[in-house]
DOVOFI-990189 format. One record per residue (C-alpha): x, y, z. Coordinates in Angstrom, 1 decimal. Example, Ala and Ser with C-alpha at 12.3 -4.5 7.8 and 13.67 -1.06 7.14 Angstrom:
residues 2
       x       y       z
    12.3    -4.5     7.8
    13.7    -1.1     7.1
//
This chain:
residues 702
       x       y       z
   -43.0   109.4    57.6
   -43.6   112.6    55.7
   -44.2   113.1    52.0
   -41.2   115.7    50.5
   -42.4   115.4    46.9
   -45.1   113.6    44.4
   -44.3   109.2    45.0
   -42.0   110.1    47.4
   -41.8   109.2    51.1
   -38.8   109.8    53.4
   -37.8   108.6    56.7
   -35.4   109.9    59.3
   -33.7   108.0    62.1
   -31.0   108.4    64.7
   -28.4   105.3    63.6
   -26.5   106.5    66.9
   -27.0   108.4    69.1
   -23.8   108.8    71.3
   -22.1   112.0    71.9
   -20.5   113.4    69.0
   -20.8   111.1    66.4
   -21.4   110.6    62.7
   -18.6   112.7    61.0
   -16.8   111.0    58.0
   -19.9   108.7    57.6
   -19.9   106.5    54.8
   -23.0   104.6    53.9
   -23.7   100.9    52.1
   -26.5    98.5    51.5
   -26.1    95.0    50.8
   -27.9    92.7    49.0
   -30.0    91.7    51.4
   -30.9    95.6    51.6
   -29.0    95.9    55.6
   -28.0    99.2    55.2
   -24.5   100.0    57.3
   -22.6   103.0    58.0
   -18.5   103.6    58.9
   -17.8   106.6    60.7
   -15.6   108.2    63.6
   -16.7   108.8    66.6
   -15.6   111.9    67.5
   -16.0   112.1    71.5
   -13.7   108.8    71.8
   -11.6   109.1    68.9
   -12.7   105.3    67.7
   -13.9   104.0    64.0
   -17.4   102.8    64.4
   -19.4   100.9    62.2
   -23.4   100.6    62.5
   -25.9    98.5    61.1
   -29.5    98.2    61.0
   -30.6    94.1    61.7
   -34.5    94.8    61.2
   -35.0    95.0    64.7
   -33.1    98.5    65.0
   -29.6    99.9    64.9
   -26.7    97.9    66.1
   -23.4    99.4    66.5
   -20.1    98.5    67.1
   -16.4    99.9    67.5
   -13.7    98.4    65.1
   -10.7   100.3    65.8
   -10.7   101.5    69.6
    -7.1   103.6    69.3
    -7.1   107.2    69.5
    -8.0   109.3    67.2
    -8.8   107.0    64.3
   -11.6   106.5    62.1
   -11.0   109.7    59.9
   -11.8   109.4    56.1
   -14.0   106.4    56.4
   -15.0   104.8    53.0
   -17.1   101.6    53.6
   -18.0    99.1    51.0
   -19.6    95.2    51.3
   -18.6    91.9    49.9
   -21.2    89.4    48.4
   -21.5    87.9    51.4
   -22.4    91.1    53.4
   -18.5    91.8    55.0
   -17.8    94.8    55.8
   -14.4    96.3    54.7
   -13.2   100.0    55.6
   -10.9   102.5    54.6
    -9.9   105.2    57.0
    -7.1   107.3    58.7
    -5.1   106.9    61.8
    -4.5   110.4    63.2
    -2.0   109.2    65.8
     0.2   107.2    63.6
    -0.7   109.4    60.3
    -1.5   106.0    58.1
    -3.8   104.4    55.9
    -5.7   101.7    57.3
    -7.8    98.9    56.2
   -10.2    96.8    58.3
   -12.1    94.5    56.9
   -14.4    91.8    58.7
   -14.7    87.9    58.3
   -17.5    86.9    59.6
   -15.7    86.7    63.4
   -13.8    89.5    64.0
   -12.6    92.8    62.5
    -9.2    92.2    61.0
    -7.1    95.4    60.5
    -4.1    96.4    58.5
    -1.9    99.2    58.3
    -2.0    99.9    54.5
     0.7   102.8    53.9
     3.2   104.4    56.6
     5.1   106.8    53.9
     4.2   110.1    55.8
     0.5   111.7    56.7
    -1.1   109.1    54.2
    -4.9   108.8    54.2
    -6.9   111.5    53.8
   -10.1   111.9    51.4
    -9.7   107.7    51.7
   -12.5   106.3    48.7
   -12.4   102.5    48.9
   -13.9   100.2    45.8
   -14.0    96.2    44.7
   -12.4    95.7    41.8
   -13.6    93.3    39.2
   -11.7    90.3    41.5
   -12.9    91.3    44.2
    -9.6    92.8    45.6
    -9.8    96.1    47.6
    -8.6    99.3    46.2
    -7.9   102.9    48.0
    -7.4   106.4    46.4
    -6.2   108.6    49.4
    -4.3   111.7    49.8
    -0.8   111.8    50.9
    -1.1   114.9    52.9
     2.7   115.6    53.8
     3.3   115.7    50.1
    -0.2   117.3    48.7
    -0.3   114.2    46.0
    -2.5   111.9    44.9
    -2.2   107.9    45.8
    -3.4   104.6    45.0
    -2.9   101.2    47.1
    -4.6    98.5    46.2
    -4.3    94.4    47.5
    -4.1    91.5    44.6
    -4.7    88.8    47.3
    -0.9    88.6    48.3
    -0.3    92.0    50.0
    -0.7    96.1    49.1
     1.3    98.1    47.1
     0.9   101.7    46.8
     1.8   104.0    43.8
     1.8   107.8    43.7
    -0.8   108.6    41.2
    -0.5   112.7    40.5
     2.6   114.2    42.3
     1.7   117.9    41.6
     1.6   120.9    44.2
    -1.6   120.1    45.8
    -3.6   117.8    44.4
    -5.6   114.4    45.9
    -8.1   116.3    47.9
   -11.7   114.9    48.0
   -10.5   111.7    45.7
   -13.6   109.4    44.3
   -12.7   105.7    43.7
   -14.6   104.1    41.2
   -13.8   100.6    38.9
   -15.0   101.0    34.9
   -16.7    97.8    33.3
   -14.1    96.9    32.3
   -12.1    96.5    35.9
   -10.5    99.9    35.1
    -9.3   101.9    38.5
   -10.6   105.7    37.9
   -10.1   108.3    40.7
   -11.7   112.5    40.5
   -10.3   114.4    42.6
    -9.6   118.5    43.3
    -6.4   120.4    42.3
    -6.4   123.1    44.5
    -3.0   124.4    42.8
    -5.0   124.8    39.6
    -8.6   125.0    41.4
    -9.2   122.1    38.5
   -11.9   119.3    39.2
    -9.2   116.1    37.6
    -9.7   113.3    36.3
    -6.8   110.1    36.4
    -7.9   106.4    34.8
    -5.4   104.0    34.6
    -5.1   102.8    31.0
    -3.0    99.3    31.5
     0.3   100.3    31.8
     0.1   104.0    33.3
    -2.4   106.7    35.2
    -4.0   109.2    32.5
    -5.0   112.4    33.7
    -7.5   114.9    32.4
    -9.2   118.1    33.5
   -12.8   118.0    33.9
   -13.7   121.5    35.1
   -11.1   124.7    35.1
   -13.7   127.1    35.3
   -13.3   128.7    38.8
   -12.3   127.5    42.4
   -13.8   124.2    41.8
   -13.6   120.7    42.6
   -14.5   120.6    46.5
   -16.8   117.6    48.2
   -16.3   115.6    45.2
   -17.9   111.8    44.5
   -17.0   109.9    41.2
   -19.9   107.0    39.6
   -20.0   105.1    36.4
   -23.6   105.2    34.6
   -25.5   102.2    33.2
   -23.5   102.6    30.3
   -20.1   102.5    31.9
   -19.9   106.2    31.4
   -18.0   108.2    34.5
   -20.3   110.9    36.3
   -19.0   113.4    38.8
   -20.6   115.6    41.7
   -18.9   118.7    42.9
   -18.9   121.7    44.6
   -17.8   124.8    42.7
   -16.6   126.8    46.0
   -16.2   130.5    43.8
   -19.9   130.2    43.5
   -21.1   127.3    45.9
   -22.6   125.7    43.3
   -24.2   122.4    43.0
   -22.9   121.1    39.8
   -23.0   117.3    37.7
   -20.3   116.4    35.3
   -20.8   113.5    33.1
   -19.2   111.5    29.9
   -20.6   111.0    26.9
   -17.7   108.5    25.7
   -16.0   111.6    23.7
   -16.3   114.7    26.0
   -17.5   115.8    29.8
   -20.8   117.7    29.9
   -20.9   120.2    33.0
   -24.0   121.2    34.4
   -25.6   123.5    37.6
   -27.9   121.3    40.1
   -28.3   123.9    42.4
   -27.3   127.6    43.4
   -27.7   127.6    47.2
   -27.1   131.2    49.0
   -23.4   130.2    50.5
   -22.2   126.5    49.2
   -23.4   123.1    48.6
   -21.2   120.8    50.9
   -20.8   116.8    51.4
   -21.8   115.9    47.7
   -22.2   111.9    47.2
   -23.7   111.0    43.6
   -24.8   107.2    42.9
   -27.4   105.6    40.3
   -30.6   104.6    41.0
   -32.0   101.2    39.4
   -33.3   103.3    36.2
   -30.2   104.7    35.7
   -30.9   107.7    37.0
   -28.1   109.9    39.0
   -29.1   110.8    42.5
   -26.7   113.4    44.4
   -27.1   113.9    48.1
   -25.5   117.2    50.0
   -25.9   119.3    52.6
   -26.8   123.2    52.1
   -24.5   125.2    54.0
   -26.3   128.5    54.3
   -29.7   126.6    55.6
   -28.2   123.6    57.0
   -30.6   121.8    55.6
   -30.1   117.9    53.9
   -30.5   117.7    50.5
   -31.5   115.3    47.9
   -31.3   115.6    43.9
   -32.4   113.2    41.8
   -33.0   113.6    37.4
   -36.0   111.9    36.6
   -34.9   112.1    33.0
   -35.9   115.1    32.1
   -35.0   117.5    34.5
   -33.4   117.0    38.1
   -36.0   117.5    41.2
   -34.6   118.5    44.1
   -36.0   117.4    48.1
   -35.3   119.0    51.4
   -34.8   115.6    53.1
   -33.8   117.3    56.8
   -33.8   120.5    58.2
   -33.0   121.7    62.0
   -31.4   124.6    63.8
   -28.0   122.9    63.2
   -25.8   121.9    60.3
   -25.9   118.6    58.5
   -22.8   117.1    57.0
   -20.8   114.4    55.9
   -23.9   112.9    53.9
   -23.6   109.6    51.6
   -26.1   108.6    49.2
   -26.9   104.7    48.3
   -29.7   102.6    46.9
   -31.3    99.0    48.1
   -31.8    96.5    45.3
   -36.0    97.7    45.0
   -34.0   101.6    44.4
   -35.0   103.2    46.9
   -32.6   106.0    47.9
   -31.1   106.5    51.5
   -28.2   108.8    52.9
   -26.3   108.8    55.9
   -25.0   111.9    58.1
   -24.1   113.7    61.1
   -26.2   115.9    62.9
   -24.1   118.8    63.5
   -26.1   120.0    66.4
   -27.0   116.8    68.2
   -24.1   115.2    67.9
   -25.6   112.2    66.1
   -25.2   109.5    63.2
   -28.7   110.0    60.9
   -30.0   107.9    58.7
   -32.6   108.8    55.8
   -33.9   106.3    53.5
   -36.9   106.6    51.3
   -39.9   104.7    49.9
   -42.2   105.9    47.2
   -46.1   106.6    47.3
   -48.9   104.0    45.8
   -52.6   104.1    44.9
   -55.4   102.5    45.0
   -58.4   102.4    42.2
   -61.5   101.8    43.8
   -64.5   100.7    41.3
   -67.9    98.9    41.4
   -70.7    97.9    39.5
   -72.9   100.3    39.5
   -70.5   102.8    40.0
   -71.3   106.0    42.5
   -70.6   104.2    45.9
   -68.9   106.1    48.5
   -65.6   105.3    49.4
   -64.1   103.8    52.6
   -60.5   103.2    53.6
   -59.5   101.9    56.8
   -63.2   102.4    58.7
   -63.2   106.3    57.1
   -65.6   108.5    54.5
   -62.8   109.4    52.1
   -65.1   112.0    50.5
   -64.6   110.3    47.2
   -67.0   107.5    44.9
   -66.3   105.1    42.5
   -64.6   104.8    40.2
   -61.6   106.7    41.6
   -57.9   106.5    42.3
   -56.9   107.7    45.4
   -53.0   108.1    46.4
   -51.5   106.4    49.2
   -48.7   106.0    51.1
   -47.4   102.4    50.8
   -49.1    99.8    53.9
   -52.1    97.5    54.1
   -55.4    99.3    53.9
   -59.3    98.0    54.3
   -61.4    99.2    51.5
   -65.0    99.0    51.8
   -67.6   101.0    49.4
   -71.5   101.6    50.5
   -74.8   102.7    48.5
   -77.9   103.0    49.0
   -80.5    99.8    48.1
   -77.6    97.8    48.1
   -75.7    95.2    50.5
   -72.5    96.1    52.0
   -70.0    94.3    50.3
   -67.3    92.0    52.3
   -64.4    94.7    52.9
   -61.2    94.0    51.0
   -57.7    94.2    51.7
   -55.3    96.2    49.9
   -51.0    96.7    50.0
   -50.2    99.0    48.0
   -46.3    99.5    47.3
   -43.9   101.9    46.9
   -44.9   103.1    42.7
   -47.4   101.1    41.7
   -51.3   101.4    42.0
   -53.7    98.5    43.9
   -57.0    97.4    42.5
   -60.1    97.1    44.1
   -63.7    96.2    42.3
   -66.8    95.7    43.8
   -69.9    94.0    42.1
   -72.6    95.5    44.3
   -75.4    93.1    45.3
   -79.4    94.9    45.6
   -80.5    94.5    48.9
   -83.0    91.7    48.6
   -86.4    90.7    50.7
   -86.2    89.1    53.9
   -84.3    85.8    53.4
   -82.1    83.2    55.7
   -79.8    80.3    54.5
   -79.7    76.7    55.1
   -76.9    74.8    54.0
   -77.4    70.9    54.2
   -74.2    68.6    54.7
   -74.2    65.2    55.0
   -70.9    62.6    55.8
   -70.5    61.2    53.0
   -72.4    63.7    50.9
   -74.7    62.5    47.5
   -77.7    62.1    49.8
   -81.1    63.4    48.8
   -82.6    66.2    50.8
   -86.3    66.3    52.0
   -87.5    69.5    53.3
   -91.4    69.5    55.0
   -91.4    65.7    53.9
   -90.7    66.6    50.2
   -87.5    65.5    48.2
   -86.1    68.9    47.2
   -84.2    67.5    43.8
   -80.9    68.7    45.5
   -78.2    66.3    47.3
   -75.7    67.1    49.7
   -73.8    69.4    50.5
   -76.4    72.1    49.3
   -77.3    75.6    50.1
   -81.1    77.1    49.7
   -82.1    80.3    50.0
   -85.5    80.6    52.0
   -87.9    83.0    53.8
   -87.5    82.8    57.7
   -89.2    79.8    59.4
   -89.1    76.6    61.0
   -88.5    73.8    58.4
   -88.1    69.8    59.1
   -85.3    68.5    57.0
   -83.5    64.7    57.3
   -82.0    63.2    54.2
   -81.8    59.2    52.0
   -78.9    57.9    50.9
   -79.0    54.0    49.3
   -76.9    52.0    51.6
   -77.5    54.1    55.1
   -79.8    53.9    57.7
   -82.4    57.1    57.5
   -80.9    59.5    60.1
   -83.5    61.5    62.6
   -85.3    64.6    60.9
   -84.1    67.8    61.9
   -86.1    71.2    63.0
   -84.3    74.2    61.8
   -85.4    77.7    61.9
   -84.1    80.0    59.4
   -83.9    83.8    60.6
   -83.2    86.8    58.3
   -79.9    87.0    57.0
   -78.3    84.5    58.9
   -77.6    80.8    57.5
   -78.1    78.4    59.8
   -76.7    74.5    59.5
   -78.4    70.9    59.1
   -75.8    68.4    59.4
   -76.3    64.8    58.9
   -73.6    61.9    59.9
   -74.5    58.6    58.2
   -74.5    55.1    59.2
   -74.1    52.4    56.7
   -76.4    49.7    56.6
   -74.3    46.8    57.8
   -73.7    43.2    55.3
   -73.9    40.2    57.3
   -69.9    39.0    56.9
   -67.9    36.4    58.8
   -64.1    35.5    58.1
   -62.4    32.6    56.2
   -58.7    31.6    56.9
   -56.6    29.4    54.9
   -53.2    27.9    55.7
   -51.2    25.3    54.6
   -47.7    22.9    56.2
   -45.4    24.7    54.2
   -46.7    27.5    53.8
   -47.4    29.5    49.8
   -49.4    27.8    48.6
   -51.9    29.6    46.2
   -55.5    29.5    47.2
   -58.5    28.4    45.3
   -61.8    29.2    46.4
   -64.8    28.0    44.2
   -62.7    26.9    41.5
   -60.9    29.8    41.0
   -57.5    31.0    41.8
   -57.7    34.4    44.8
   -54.0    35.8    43.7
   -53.3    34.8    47.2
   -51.4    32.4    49.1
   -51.4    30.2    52.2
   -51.1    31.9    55.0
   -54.6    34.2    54.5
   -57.8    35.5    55.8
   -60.8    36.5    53.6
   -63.5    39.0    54.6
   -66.9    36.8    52.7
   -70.2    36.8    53.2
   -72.1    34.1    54.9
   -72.2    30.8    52.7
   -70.3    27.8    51.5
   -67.4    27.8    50.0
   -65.1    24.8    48.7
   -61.7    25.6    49.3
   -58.4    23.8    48.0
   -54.6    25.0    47.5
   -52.0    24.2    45.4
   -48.3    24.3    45.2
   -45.5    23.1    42.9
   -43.9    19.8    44.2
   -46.6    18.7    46.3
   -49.6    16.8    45.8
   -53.3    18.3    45.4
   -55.2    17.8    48.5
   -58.3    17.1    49.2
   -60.9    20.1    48.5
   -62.9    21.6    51.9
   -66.3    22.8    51.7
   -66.4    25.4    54.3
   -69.3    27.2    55.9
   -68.9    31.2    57.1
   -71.5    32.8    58.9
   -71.8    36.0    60.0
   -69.3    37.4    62.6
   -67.2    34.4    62.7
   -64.2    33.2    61.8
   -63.7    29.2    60.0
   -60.2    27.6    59.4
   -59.8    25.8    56.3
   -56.0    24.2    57.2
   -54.0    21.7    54.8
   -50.8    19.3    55.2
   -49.8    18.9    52.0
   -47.9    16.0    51.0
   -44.2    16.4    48.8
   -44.8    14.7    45.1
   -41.8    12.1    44.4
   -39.2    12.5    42.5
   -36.6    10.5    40.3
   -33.1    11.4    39.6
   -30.4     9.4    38.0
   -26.9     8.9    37.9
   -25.1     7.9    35.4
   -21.9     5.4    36.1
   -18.7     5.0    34.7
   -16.8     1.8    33.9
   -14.4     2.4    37.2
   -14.8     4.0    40.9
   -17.5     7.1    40.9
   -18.3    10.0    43.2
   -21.7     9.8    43.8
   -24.3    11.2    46.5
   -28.4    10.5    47.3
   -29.9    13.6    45.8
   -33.7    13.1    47.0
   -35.0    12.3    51.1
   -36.5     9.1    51.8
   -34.7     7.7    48.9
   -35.4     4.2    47.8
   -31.8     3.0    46.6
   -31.8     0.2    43.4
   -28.0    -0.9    42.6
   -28.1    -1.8    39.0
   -26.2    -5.4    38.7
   -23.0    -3.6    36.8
   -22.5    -1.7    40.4
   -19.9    -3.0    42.9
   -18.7    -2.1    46.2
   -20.1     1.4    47.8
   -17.8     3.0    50.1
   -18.3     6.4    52.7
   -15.1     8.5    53.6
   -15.1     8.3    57.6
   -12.5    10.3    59.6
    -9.6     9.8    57.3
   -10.4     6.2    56.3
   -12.9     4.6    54.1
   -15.7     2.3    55.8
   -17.6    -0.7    53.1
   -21.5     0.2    52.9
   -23.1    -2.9    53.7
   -26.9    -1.7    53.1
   -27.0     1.3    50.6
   -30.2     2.3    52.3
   -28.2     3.5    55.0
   -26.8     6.6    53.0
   -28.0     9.9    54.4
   -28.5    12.7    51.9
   -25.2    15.1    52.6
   -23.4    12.2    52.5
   -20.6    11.6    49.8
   -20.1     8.1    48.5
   -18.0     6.0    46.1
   -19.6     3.4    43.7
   -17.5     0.9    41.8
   -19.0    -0.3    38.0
   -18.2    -3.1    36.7
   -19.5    -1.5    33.2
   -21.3     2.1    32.6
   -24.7     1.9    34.3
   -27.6     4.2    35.2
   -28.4     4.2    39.1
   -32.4     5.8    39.6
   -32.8     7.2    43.5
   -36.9     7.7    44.0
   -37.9     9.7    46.8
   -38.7    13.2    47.8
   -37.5    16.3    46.7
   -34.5    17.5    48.6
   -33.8    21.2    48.8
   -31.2    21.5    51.3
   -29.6    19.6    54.0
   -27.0    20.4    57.2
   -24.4    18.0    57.6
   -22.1    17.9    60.8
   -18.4    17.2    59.6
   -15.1    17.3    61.1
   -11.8    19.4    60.6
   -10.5    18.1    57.2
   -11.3    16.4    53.8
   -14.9    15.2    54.2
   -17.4    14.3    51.7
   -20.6    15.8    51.2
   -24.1    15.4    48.5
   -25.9    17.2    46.7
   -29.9    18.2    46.2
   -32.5    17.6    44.0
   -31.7    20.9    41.6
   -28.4    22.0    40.7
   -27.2    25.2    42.3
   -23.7    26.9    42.2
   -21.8    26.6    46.1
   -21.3    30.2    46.3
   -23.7    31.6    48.5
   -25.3    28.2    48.5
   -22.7    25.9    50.7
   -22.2    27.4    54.3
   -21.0    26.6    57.6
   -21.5    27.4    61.0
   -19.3    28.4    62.2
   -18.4    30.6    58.9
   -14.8    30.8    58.5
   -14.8    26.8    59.1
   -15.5    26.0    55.3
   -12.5    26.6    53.2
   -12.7    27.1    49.6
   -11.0    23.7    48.5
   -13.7    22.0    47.2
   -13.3    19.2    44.5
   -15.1    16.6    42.6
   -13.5    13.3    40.8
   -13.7    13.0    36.6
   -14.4     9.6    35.8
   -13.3    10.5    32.1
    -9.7    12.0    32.9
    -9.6     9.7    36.3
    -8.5    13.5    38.3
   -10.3    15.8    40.7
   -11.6    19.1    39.2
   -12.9    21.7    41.5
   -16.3    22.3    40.1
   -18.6    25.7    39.4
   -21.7    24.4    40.9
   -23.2    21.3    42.5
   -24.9    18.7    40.4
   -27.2    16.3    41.5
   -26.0    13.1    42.4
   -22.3    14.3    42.0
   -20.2    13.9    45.3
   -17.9    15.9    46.3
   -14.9    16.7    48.7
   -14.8    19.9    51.1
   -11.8    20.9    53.1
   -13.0    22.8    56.6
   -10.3    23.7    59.4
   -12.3    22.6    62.3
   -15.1    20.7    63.2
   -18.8    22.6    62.1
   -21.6    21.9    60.1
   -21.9    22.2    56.5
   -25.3    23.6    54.9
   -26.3    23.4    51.5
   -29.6    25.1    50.3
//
């Protein structure tokens, strides 16, 4: 890297460096700041297109036919595809090429004579590709453009000899606008199409002017035009104010300025790149809004051309070119300078960047190119500060401060930790008033330190020896003091029951185990629907574990049935029912296999099981037992009928049967009221009712 001018740093690489490459190169940088290049390769006759990954320049050939790749105007999509203009030599067309992401696709744009020289391709506001482009069998100006169905072409400025150099460029407001030369006229033009047809104006008449041309629209939407005035080889700048074009000189070289290619910075600033064609030299103009500066980018013994000028998102400039000499694609692109200001407290210290005397002290700013950079400062009677590291960037300036420490009498460090920390330090068998983690400054010797923390044994004292400017470590990993514990564990036949322990309820239930320390302990559970058993006094000791275990016994429960005058549906809602027939009650019948059997002993009903009571007048029927929550019935293929459970629930998702698709959904109960069956919502307790399966299985209610 070489600095060409004040904050300004340019860099010069070979994009390609086959034989004979370069010319017609057109440069552009995507968002992700890849900078890529179009251009013919003149040795095989090919388009090429090159880009740099990071890692170095890649290339690649997109049109391989002979002699092709003239006229090359590259732009980028927003996803980073590539799409070129350029001219077929052989066939004499326009063509496009534009990649997907896969491959290079290319079309033939325009066949109507030598069409495509000077090609300048632009987006427009769609994103659609446009092309201004000379039609050089009839010396006129074109335009083809695609509106996502195909291209159509149009014949912009038919006069004697006009379309050289064109410029493409798209207004804000998605307006096409094309400069170009009039060599009939030696007039710089001007064409914008207004909506329904091309207006053209003269920008320059003044001499043989309008050569190497490149059109831009400012931050303002304003158009701006570079140019070559060949009758004096001036460098000049045209630009609109909104109501006229303002013409100034850039440069006055000794012969010409050639290969003009004029883009905006991120400021806003025009930027014009171009080759010198006395010197040979590359070329680089930029208005800093004042008054344009103008940088000798490259010079050699040969003859640079075919430059184009673009900026990265951060606006840094960069060109592409050929190397007349070498016979290679170049590639310039700049970054600008940084500083650094360097200060301490107190101020006088020398300088040091990068393990060098700069020669300066603080408090200075010293300029530097942009990269990562040490900075140390020194003076005398004080400590050498830790160095620092600096980036300093392209423009801006880095700061650096240093509070500079006196350099003190001999003295060590001892930092004392401890796992956990909080624990008091004792140093020479006295308690320092400090806890852990702690750091003392001391004079060098050998010093005994432990440390006492409530709860943990006393570790073993440490001898440390503390040495001049070093800190040394005392590290200290404590034991707790064990509590005598045993284990308690509680369970219970079923299982959920909450546990009580001294009276009071543990938020936990059966089954559990408790961490305690040694002791007694009365222990008793509880759970709803079963009796309270006995309490257990328990005894834990240390590192054992005791079983407190309970069977608890099902409370009973009473549920009755009311009877109607008549035949009833009926079922034994609790387990281990006792069964009282009131004197009203009749005969009591079960539904067997299609036929109904006479229930000699009511006892002998099963929960699950559906039965029909005769009344002689309405009567209440009380079943005492234990609470029933489910039950699993075997039953075969048809009408069979079934109980009920201590608590009403609703069949669906409650009644089941294995196998599943054995239970149908006819399910019924008989109204004693209306003397019908009624297929109910949910089953009641002490309600019977009939189920309808298609084969034999087992029916589960729960």
């Amino acid at each position: 890297m070489t600095p060409v001018s004040a904050g300004e740093i340019w860099n010069v690489t070979t994009a390609d460096a086959a034989t004979d490459v370069g010319r017609f190169s057109s440069l552009a940088i995507g968002i992700d700041d890849i900078p890529a290049i179009s251009y013919l390769d003149y040795d095989a006759n090919n388009l090429k297109y090159a880009w740099n990954d990071g890692n170095g320049w890649q290339t690649t050939t997109v049109d391989a036919n002979k002699s092709v790749g003239y006229h090359t105007s590259l732009v980028l999509d927003a996803e980073n595809h590539a799409a070129i203009s350029y001219y077929d030599a052989i066939n004499e067309d326009l063509k496009y090429a534009r990649y997907d992401g896969a491959d290079w696709l290319i079309t033939t744009v325009d066949t109507a004579g030598a069409v495509g020289w000077y090609t300048s391709l632009a987006w427009d506001n769609n994103g659609h590709p446009a092309i201004s482009y000379q039609n050089f069998s009839q010396l006129d100006l074109k335009y083809a453009w695609n509106d996502g169905t195909g291209w159509e072409t149009v014949t912009v400025d038919a006069g004697e000899s006009v379309g050289w150099y064109s410029s493409l460029a798209f207004d804000a407001g998605g307006a096409p606008a094309i400069s170009y030369s009039d060599i009939t006229n030696s007039e710089l033009k001007y064409a914008r199409y207004e909506g329904t047809e091309w207006k053209i104006s003269t920008i320059d008449d003044s001499g043989i002017t309008g050569e190497y041309v490149s059109l831009a629209f400012d931050t303002t939407g304003h158009p701006a035009v570079s140019y070559t005035d060949s009758s004096t080889g001036e460098l000049k700048y045209a630009h609109h104010d909104g109501t006229e074009w303002h013409i100034s000189t850039i440069d006055i070289p000794e012969v010409i300025s050639e290969y003009t290619s004029l883009a905006f910075d991120t400021a806003g600033h025009p930027a014009i790149s171009y080759t010198d064609a006395a010197t040979g030299d590359l070329k680089y103009a930029l208005h800093d809004g004042t008054e344009w500066q103008i940088t000798t980018i490259d010079t050699g013994a040969g003859k640079f051309e075919y430059t184009a000028l673009a900026f990265d998102t951060d606006g840094h400039p960069a060109i592409s070119y050929s190397d007349e000499t070498t016979g290679t694609l170049k590639y310039a692109s700049a970054t600008f300078t940084g500083a650094v200001q360097v200060t301490s407290v107190p101020a006088g210290a020398a300088i040091w960047i990068d393990g060098a005397d700069t020669g300066k002290i603080t408090n200075s700013t010293i300029p530097l190119t942009p990269d990562d950079y040490t900075v140390n400062v020194r003076l005398t009677g004080y400590e050498e500060p830790v160095a620092q590291v600096v980036t300093v960037t392209d423009g801006t300036t880095g700061n650096v401060a240093f509070n500079l420490v006196p350099i003190p009498e001999p003295q060590g460090n001892l930092t004392v930790t401890s796992v956990p920390a909080g624990a008091a330090i004792w140093i020479d068998g006295a308690d320092t008033g400090e806890i852990t983690d702690h750091n003392f400054a001391l004079t060098p010797g050998d010093y005994n330190v432990y440390v006492r923390l409530a709860g943990y044994e006393q570790p073993v004292a440490q001898t440390i020896t503390v040495t001049d400017k070093t800190t040394v470590n005392a590290a200290f990993n404590l034991v707790p003091i064990p509590e005598p514990q045993g284990n308690l564990t509680v369970t219970s036949v079923p299982a959920g029951a909450a546990i009580w322990i001294d009276g009071v309820d543990t938020g936990e239930i059966t089954d559990h185990n408790f961490a305690l320390a040694p002791g007694d302990y009365t222990v008793n559970v509880r759970l709803a629907g079963y009796e309270e058993p006995d309490t257990q006094t328990v005894t834990v000791t240390d590192g054992t574990n005791v079983n407190a275990t309970f069977t608890l016994i099902p409370l009973p429960v009473n549920v009755t049935v009311t009877l109607s005058a008549g035949w009833n549906m009926i079922s034994v809602p609790v387990a281990n029912a006792t069964i009282i027939l009131p004197s009203e009650a009749g005969s009591v019948y079960r539904y067997n296999v299609s036929v109904y059997e006479l229930v000699e002993d009511p006892a002998s009903v099963l929960p699950g099981e559906g039965i029909w009571v005769s009344a002689m007048a309405p009567c209440t029927l009380t079943f005492t037992g234990q609470r029933l929550d489910c039950y699993t019935e075997p039953v075969p293929s048809g009408w069979n009928m079934i109980g009920s459970c201590t608590e009403m629930m609703p069949f669906t998702d409650h009644l089941t049967s294995d196998p599943a698709e054995a239970l149908t959904d006819q399910i019924y109960t008989y109204d004693t009221e209306s003397g019908t069956y009624v297929k109910p919502a949910s089953c009641n307790p002490g309600c019977g009712y009939w189920v309808l399966t298609s084969t034999g299985c087992e029916v589960c209610l729960t």
